[in-house]
DOTI-107272 format. One record per residue: residue in one letter; x, y, z of N, C-alpha, C, O in turn. Coordinates in steps of 0.1 Angstrom, whole numbers, padded with zeros to 4 digits, always signed. Atoms other than C-alpha are relative to their C-alpha. Example, Ala and Ser with C-alpha at 12.3 -4.5 7.8 and 13.67 -1.06 7.14 Angstrom:
% DOTI-107272
A+0009-0012+0000+0123-0045+0078+0009+0012+0000+0019+0012+0007S-0009-0011+0000+0137-0011+0071-0008+0011+0008-0003+0022+0009
This chain:
% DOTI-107272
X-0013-0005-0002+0913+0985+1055+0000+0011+0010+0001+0023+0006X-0002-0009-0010+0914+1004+1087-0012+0007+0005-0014+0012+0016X+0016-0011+0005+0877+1021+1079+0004+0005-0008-0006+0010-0013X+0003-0012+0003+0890+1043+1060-0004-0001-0013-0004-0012-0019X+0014-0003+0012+0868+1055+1029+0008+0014-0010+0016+0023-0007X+0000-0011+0009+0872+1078+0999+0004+0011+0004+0015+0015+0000X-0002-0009-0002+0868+1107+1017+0011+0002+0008+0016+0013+0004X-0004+0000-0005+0892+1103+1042+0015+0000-0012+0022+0010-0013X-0010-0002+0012+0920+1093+1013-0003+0009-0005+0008+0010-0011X+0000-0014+0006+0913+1123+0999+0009+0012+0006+0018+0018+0002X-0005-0009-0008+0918+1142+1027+0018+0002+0005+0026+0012+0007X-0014+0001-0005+0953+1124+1035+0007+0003-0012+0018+0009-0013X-0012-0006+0015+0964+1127+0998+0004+0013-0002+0015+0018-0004X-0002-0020+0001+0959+1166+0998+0011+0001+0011+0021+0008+0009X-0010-0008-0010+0980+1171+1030+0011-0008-0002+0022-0003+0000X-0011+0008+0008+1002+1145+1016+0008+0013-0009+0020+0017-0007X-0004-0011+0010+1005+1173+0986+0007+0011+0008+0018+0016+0008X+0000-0015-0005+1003+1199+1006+0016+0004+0005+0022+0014+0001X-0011+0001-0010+1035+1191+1031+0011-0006-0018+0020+0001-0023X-0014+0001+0009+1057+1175+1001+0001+0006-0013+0011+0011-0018X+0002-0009+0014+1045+1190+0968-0003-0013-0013-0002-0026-0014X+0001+0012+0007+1037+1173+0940+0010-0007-0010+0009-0018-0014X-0010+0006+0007+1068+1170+0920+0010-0010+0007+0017-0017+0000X-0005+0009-0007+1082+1149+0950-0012-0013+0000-0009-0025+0000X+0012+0016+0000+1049+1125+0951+0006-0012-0012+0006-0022-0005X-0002+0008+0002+1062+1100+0924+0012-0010+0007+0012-0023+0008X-0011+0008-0007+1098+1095+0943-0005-0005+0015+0002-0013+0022X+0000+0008-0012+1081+1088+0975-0013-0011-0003-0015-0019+0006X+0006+0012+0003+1055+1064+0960+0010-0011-0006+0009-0023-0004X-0008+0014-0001+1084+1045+0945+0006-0004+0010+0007-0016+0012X-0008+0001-0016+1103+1048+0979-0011-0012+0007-0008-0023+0009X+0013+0011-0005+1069+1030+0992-0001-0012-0004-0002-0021+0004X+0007+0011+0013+1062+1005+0963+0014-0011+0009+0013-0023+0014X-0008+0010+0000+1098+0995+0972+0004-0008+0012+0010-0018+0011X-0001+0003-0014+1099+0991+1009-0011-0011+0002-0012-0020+0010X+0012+0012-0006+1068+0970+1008+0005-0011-0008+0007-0021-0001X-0010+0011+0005+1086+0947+0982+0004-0011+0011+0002-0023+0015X-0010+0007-0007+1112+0945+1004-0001-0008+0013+0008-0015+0018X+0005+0007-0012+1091+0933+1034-0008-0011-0005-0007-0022+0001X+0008+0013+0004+1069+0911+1015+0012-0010-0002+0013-0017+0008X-0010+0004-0001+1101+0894+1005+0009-0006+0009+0016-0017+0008X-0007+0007-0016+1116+0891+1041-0010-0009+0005-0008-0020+0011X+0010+0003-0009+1084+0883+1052-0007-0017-0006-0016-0024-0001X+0006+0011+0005+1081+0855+1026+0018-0014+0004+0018-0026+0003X-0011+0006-0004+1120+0844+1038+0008-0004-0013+0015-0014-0014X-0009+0003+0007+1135+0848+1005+0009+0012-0001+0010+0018-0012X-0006-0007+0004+1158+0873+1013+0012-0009-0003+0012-0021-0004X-0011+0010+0002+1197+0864+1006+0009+0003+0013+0013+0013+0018X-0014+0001-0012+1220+0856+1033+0015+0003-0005+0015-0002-0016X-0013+0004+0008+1259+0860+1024+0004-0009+0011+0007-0004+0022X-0007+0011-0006+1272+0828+1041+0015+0001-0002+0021-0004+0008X-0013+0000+0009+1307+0833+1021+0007+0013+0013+0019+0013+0015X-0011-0010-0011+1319+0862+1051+0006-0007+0010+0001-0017+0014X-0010+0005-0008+1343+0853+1072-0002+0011+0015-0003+0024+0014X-0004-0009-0013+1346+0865+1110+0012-0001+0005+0021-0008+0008X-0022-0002-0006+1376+0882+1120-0002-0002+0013-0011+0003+0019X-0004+0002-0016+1388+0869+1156+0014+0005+0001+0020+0005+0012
């Protein structure tokens, strides 16, 4: 995965901490969790279309 190794996740998690704090780290790991969803999802083509809108002319 990129190289990167233990140490290096370490390093990024702390300044991860550092810059947001830790009582914000669960809401941006679900922010994360949910954005990759949402691409695996597109990316599998089952998002939903609304067919049912009408265009105004």
């Amino acid at each position: 995965m990129f190289g990167f190794g233990v140490p290096e996740l370490l390093i990024i998690g702390s300044i991860v901490m550092l810059i947001f704090g830790v009582g914000k780290l669960p809401e941006i790991g679900s922010s994360f969790g949910k954005a990759i969803s949402n691409f695996k999802k597109a990316a599998d083509g089952k998002d939903q279309v609304d067919l049912a809108r009408k265009k105004d002319c």
